[in-house]
N, C-alpha and C positions, 0 to 999 in steps of 0.2 A: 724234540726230534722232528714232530709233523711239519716246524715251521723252518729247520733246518734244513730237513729235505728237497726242498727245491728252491734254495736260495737263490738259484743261478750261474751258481759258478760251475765253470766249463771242464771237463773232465772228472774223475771218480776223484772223492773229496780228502784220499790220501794221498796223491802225487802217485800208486802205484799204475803201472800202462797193464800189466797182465792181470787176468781176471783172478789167477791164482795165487797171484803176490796178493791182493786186493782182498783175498778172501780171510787171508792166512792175517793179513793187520788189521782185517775185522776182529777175528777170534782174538788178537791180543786186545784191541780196543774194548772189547767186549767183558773179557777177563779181570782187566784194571777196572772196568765202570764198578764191577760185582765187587773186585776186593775196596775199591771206597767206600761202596756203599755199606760193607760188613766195616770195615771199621767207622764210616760213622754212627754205625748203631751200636758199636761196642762202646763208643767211645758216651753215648751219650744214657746209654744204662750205666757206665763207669760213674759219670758223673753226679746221679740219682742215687745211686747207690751207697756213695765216700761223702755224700752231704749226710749229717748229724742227723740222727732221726727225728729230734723234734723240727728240724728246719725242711725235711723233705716230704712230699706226698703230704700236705699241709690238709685242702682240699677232702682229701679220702680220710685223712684222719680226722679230722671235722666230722665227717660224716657216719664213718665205720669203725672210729677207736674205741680201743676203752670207755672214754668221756663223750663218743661224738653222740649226734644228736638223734642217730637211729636207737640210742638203746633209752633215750629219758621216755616218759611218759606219757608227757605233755602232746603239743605241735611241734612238727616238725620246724615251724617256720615262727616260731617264739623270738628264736636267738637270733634270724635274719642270715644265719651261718649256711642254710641248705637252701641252693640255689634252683635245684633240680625241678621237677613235676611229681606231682602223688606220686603216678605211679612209677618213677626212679624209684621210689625212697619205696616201695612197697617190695621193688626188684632188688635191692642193696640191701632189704632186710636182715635174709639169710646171709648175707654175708659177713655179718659183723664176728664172728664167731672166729670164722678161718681168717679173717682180717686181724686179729689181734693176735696170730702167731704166725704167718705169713704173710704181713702187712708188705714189706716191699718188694721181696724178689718178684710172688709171684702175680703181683700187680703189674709190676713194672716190665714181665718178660712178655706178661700177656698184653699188653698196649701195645709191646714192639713186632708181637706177632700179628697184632688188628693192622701197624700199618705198613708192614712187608706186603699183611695182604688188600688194603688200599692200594699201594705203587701198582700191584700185578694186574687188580681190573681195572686202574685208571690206564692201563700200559695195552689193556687189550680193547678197552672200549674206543682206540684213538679212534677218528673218520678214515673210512677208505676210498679209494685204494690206499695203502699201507705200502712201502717197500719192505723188502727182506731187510737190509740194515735199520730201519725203522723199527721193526718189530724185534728185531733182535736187541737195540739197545736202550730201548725205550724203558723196560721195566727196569734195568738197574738207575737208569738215570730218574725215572719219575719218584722211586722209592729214596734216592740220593738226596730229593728235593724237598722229600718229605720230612729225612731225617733236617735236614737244615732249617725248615722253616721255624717260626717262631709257635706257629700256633701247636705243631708238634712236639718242640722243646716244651712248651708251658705245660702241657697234656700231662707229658714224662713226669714234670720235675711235682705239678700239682698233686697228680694222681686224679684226672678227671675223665668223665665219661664219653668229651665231644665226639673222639674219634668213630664212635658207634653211628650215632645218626646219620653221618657221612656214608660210612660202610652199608648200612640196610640200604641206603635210596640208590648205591650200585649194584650193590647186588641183587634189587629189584628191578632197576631199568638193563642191565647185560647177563648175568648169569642168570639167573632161576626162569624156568620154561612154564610159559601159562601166567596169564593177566592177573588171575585172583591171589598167584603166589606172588608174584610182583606186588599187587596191590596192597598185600599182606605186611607185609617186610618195609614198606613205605607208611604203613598206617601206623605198626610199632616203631619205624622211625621218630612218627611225631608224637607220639604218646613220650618219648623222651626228652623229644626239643620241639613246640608247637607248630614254629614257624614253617617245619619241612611239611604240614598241611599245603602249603602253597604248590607243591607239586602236582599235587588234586585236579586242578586246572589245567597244568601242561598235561596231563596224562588225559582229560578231556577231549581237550582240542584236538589231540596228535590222534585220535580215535580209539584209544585205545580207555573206555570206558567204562569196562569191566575195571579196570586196574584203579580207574579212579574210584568208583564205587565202593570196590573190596578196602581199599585205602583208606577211606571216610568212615567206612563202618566199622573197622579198627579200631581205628585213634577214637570213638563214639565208644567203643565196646568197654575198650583197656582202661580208659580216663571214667567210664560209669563205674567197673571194678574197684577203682582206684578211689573213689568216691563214697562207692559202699563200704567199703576197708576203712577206710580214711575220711569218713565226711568234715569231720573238721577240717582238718589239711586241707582239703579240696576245696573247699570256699572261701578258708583262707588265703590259696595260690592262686584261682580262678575270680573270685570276686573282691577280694580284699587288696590285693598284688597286681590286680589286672592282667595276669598269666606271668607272673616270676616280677613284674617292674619296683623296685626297690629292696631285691632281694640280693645280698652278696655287699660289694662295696656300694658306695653311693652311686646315683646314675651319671654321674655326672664326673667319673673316674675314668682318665684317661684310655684304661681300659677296655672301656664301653664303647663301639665302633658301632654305633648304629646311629641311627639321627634324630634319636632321641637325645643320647647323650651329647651330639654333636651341638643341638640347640641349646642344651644346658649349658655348657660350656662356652659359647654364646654369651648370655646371661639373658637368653631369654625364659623366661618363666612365666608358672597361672596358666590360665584360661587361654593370654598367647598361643603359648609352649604349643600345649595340646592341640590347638586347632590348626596350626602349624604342621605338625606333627602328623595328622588323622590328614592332610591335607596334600604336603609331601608324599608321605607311603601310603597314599593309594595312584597318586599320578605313577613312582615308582613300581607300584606292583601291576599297572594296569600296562604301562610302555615296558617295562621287562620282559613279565609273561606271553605278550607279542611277541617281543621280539626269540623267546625264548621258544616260541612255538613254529616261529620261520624258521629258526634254526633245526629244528627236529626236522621239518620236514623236508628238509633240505640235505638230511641224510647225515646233520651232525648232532648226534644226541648228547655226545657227551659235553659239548661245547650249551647245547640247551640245558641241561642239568646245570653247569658253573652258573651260566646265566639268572635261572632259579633261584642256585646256592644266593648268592651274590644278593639277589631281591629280599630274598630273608634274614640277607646279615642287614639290610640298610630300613626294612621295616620293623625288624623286631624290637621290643621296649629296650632290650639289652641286650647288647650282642659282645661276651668277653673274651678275648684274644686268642685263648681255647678252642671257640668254635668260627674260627675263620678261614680252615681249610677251602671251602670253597673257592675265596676268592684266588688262591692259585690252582685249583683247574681252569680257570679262564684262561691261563697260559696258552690253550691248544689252538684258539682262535687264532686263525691268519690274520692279518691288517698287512695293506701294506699293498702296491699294485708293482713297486721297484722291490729288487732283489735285494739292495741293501736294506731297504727297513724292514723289510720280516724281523727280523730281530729287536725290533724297538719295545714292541708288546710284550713277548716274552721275558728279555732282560729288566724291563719295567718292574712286573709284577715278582719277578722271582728278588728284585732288589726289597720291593717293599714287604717282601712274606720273609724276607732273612733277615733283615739288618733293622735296628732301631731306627726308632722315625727319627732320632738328633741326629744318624748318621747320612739319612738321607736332606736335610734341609739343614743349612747352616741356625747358628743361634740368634735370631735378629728377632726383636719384637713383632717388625709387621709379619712375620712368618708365625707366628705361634699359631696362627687358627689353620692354616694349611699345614702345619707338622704335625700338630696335634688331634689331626682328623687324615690322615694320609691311607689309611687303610679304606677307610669310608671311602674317602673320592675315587679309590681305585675301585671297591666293589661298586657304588657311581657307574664310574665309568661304563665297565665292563655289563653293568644293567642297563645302559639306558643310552650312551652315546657311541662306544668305540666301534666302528663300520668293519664288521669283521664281515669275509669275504663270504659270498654262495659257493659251492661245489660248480653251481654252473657260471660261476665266473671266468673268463679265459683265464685270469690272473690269479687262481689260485693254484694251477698246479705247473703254470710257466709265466709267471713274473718276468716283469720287464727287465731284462739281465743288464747286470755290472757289466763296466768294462774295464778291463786289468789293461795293466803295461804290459809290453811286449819285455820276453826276458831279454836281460842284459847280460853279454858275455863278463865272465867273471876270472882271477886268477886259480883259483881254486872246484875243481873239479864239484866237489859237496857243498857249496857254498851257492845256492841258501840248502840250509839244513832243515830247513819246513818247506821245500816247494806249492802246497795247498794255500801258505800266507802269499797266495801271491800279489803283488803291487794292483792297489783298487785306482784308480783314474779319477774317478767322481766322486761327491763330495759327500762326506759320511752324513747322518744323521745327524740332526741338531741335538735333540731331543735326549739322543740315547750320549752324544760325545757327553754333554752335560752334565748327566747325571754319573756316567763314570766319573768326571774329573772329579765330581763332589764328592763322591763315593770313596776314589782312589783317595783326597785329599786329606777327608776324616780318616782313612786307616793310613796315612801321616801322621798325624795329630797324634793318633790312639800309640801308635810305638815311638813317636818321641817326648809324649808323658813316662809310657812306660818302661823304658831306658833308664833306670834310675839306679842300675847295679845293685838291687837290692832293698833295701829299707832307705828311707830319706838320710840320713845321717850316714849309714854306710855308705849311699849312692856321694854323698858330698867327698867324704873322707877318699873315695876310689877317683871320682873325676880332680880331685885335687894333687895326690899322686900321678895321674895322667899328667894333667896340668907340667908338674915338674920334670917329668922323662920330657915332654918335648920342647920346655924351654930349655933342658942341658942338651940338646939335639942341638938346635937351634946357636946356642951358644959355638958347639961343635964345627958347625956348618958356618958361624962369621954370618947368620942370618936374621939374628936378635935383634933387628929393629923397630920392635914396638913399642919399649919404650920411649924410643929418642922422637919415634913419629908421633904417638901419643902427648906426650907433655908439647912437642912443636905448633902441635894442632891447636893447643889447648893458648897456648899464650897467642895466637892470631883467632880472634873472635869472629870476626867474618867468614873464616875458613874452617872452624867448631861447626857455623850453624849447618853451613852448606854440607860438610858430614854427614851432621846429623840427619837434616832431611833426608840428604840420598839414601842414606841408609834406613829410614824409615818409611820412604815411600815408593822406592820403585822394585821391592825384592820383589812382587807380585805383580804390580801393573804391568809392565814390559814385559814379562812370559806371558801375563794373559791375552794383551795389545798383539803381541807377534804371532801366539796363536788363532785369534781371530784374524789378524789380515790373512795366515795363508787358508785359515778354513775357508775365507770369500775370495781370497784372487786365485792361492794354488792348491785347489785339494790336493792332490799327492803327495808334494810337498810335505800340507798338513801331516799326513800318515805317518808318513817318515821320520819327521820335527818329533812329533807328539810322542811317536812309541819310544823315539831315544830318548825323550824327557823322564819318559815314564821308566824306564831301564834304569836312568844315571838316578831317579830319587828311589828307585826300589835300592839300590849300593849300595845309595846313601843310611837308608833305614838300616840295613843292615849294621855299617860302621856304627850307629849311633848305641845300638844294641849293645855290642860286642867291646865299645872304646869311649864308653861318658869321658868325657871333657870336660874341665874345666876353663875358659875363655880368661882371656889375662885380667877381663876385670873382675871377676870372681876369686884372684887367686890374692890371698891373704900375705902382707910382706914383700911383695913387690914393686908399689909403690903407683900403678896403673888406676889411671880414672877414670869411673864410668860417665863419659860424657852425655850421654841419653837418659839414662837414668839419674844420674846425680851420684852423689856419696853413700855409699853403703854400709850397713851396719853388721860386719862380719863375724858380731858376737853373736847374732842369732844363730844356733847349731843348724838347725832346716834350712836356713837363707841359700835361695837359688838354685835349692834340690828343683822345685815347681812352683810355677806361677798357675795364676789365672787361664792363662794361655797355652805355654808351652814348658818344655822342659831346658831350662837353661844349660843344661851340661849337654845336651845334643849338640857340640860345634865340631868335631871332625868324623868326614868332612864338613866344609862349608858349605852351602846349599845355598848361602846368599851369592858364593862366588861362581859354585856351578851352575845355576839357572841363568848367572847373567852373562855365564862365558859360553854356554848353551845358546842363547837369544845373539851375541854376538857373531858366533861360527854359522850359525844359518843366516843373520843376515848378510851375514858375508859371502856366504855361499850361493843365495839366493838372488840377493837383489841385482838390479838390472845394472847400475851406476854405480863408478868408482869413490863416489862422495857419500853415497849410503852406506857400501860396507864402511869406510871409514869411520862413521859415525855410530854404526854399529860395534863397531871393536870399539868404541871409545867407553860404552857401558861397561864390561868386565874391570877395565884400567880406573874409569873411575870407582866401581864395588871395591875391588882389592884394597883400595885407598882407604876407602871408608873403615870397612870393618878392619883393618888394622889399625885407624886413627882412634876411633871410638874402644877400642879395646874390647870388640866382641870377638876378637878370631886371631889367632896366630896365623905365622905365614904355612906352618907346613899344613893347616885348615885348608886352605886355597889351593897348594899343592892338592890334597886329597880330594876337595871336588873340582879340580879341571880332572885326576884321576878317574873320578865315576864317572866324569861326562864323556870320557874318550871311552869307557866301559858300556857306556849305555849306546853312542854310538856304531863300536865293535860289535857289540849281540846284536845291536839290527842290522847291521849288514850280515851278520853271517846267517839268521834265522829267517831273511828277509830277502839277504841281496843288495846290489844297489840301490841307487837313490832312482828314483823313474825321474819322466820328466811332465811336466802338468797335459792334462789333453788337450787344452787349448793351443801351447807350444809344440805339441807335438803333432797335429793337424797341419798348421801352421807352417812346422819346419817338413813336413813332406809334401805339404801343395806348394813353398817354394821352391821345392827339389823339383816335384811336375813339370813347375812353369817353368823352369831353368832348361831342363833338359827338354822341352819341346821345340824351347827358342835356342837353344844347342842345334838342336836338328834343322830345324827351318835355317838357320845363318849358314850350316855346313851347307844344305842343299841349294841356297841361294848365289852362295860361293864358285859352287862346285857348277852353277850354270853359266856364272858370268865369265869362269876360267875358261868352259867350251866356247861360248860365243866370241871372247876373245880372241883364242884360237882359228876360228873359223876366219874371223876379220883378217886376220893376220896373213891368212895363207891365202887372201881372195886380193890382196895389195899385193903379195908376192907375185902375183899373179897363177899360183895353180891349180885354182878350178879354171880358171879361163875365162870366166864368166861375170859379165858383171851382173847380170838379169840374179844369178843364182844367187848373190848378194845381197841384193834387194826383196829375193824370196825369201833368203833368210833375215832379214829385220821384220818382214812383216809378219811373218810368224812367230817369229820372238815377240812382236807388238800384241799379237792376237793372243800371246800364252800371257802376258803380265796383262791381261785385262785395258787393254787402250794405252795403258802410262809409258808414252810419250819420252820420260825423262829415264824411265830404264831403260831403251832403245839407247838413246842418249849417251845415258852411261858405256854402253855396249861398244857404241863406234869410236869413241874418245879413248877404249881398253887397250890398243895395239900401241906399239911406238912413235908412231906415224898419220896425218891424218889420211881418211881416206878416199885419195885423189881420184878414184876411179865412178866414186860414186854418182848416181844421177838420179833423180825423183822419179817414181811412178806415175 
């Protein structure tokens, strides 16, 4: 919300002009944030809750079951099962008791109540000034983010302690009054997780050094207790473990988001490793806690705390998925000097704290070490490079503003139905388009695997019924020629391959070729192209849901062959439920025919020459060909996705508007409007002089001035007004019917 607020765009961020409309669509804005936010937390105690009990709160019953390792005799850190520090396991003691007859509700209500109350002081520590819609919708949305993120799903679902540590060091740095009580509440922080020690220093620097004192002699105090209770544990954890390293899964489990395990994973090891290691996270903690000390003094604390957080997930021995909230408070930093990128940062981090790193990075081998370390590079980042703005930057509270289209009269009064979407001019974000498209792309992926009507064999058995309603459709309609086209293809071999290819290599090049040229020649364009793309495949998902298909070559007794694939063996029962890749009963609609009748309609719309659209439209005519020749797609496929595309078209016009026009072209077309109409004026006025001096000529050969003198007073001031030119004079006296016989030189 802090980086929302002053994104730039011109007028109140609802479309309403009255302050009191404006206020009233807050209060509903407001209301929905709150009721998502309640059902994301119902939904995600639901899901803790209907998991089997040996499979949920794994973690906590490790630790506080019947069997866990709080009630054996021994070391806590024997089995390698308890991750925690002495003194957790000194604090979970008493709990084993009420844990093995309210093991989950009242675990799992009380986590959801730690991070209700996380969202509210992350929602009031923002930086100010603060606006009133700011504040107003910032705690449903922070708690929103919370429930979604991963490291608060693992929390839930493990039964783990992280969310605490987070919680003391807030409400030590914003609620509690007085340094030593701060100090206090940060000192038991780290007595739980070591690394929030590192706070000790920002609380130095920023002078506030009572807090860091009371802080140190805490975590000194709690971990000596902890020690006297527990001496064995404690040098077990502390000198044997080197503070927890090797405890839990191996270091070196995807898990582990610090840079230790980053270098494991690696495969560097020994002596390396470590010196690497100790060499790394001290450069880290030493340009962090800088930078994290500018930030405090610069009146953004809470932004200095993520900072912090962040330094501690990337130096600690072990940092597991659990305890990675930090890295989405980094969220509140600005970056960004343009009003479109505010959002770059933000969307960034909230993509890598929700979604799986496969979802963010395709499957390609040379990507495994950036997929597999994706949370790292952000806490990275966010410690040690991303330029997030000063208070005293001009650019942080008026960013260099977007420029929109001017609206476009429309047929319809309500149309656009979102006036706030209003038409952007300039050219989005690289960075951010990117990562949506990949984003959007895998949750493609993920519903048309999961499209499967059910169990594999019933998803077969339902898309093969499909399969036959719309070949007796087809039959119906006199539009059954997939056969005929099919085996036609097949007996001319030159015209098999050329199929084949097309249909194999350009269902993705040329959406993504056409989207880059208009992201570099026409951002607006872009905007436009891209959200109807993204409309007509959200349809498309839909259909694929709701209507598995089976594609002529999948359908058994027909007689259709797969030319791409080869001959199939239709006794295997699962064959062609899923592949590797995709789900093959995904074909209505066709998404190979609506992307590239998509890619055709803009080119056609867009480009400048009559030979380009042509060539443009030639795409869809040859897709259609294809995938009816190859026997991937019936015709009424194709009918369904030109369907979604005219669908994905229609919603952005109505939510959107028309199509703008690029700002280049549009600069462009009203400086040659300018220049037209000044040289309109000057021609009028030039006209309008030669028509009086003609006149005058006219009536000095009639003879009724009488004069010839007055004649010649008038050329030469006509000479004197055109600046000397001789040849306008000229013009002048050659204007009448007649020449002019009267005349005589000065």
């Amino acid at each position: 919300m802090a980086n929302v607020e002053h994104g730039g765009r011109p007028g109140d961020p609802f479309g309403a002009t009255a302050p009191a409309a404006a206020g009233a669509r807050l209060g509903m804005v407001r209301a929905g944030l709150w009721l998502v936010a309640a059902v994301l937390a119902v939904r995600q105690v639901a899901v803790v809750l209907s998991t089997p009990r040996g499979e949920r709160l794994t973690d906590l019953e490790t630790w506080v079951g019947p069997d866990g390792v709080l009630h054996v005799n021994g070391s806590l850190y024997d089995s390698t099962r308890f991750t925690g520090t002495p003194f957790g396991g000194l604090v979970l003691k008493p709990l084993t008791k009420a844990a093995e007859q309210a093991l989950g509700w009242g675990w799992t209500f009380g986590t959801l109540l730690l991070v209700v109350a996380l969202g509210l002081l992350a929602a009031r520590a923002l930086p100010h000034p603060v606006s009133r819609r700011t504040a107003l919708l910032a705690a449903p949305v922070a708690i929103s983010l919370l429930m979604l993120s991963l490291p608060v799903r693992n929390t839930l679902y493990l039964g783990q302690t992280s969310i605490i540590p987070v919680l003391l060091v807030l409400l030590g740095c914003f609620a509690v009054r007085g340094e030593r009580a701060s100090g206090v509440l940060i000192g038991l922080a780290a007595a739980l997780q070591p690394t929030v020690l590192l706070f000790a220093p920002l609380l130095w620097f920023t002078g506030r050094r009572r807090a860091a004192v009371s802080s140190a002699l805490t975590f000194a105090a709690l971990t000596a207790l902890a020690w006297a209770a527990m001496p064995h544990d404690s040098y077990t954890y502390w000198v044997h473990h080197l503070a927890g390293a090797g405890l839990g899964r191996p270091a070196d489990d995807l898990a582990n988001q610090s840079l230790h395990g980053a270098l494991l994973r690696l495969g560097v090891e020994g002596p390396l490793e470590i010196g690497l290691f100790l060499a790394l996270g001290t450069a880290v903690a030493v340009l962090g806690l800088r930078r994290a000390v500018r930030y405090a003094r610069d009146g953004q604390l809470l932004l200095a705390v993520a900072v912090t957080g962040c330094v501690a997930v990337a130096v600690a021995p072990t940092t597991w998925q659990h305890q990675l909230l930090w890295v989405l408070l980094a969220l509140v930093g600005r970056v960004g000097k343009k009003a479109g990128d505010r959002y770059v940062w933000p969307v960034a981090v909230i993509l890598v704290m929700t979604l799986p790193a496969k979802m963010m990075l395709p499957n390609m081998a040379s990507l495994y070490p950036l997929r597999d370390n994706v949370v790292l590079l952000a806490a990275l980042a966010a410690a040690t490079v991303v330029p997030f703005l000063s208070r005293t930057s001009e650019y942080y509270r008026s960013p260099v503003p977007t420029e929109y289209a001017r609206p476009v009269p429309t047929r319809w009064k309500r149309v656009p139905l979102l006036p706030f979407l209003r038409r952007v001019l300039t050219r989005p974000n690289l960075l951010l388009e990117l990562l949506l498209i990949r984003v959007g792309y895998s949750a493609y992926q993920q519903v048309r695997l999961a499209a499967t009507g059910g169990t594999n064999t019933g998803g077969r058995a339902t898309a093969e019924q499909h399969g036959e309603q719309i070949h007796s459709i087809e039959k119906f309609l006199f539009i059954d020629i997939e056969h005929w086209v099919n085996h036609t293809v097949v007996r001319i071999g030159w015209l098999e391959d050329f199929f084949n290819f097309y249909y194999t290599s350009f269902h993705f090049v040329v959406p993504l070729t056409v989207l880059g040229v208009l992201y570099a020649r026409r951002p607006a364009e872009y905007r436009w192209a891209r959200s109807a793309l993204g409309f007509a495949t959200l349809f498309a998902l839909v259909g694929f849901w709701l209507y598995p298909l089976a594609p002529p070559r999948l359908m058994p007794g027909l007689g259709f062959i797969d030319t791409v694939h080869g001959v199939q063996d239709f006794s295997q029962p699962d064959y062609g439920t899923l592949t590797a890749l995709t789900n093959q009963y995904a074909a209505m609609p066709s998404l190979h025919f609506g992307w590239s009748l998509w890619c055709g309609l803009v080119i056609a719309i867009i480009a400048p020459r009559w030979w380009m659209k042509a060539l443009g439209l030639l795409h869809p005519l040859f897709t259609v060909s294809a995938i009816v020749a190859t026997g991937n797609h019936w015709v009424l496929d194709a009918v369904g996705g030109a369907a979604v595309v005219g669908a994905g078209f229609g919603l952005t016009y109505l939510l959107q508007g028309p199509r703008p026009r690029s700002l280049a072209l549009t600069k462009a077309s009203e400086g040659a409007s300018e220049e037209a109409g000044r040289a309109g004026k000057a021609g009028r006025a030039e006209r309008a002089e030669r028509a009086g001096e003609a006149q005058r000529v006219e009536e000095a050969e009639t003879g009724e001035t009488g004069e010839t003198g007055e004649i010649s007073a008038a050329g030469e001031t006509d000479g004197a007004r055109a600046a000397g030119e001789t040849r306008a004079a000229g013009e002048v006296s050659t204007a009448g019917p007649g020449p002019a016989k009267g005349r005589t030189p000065s």
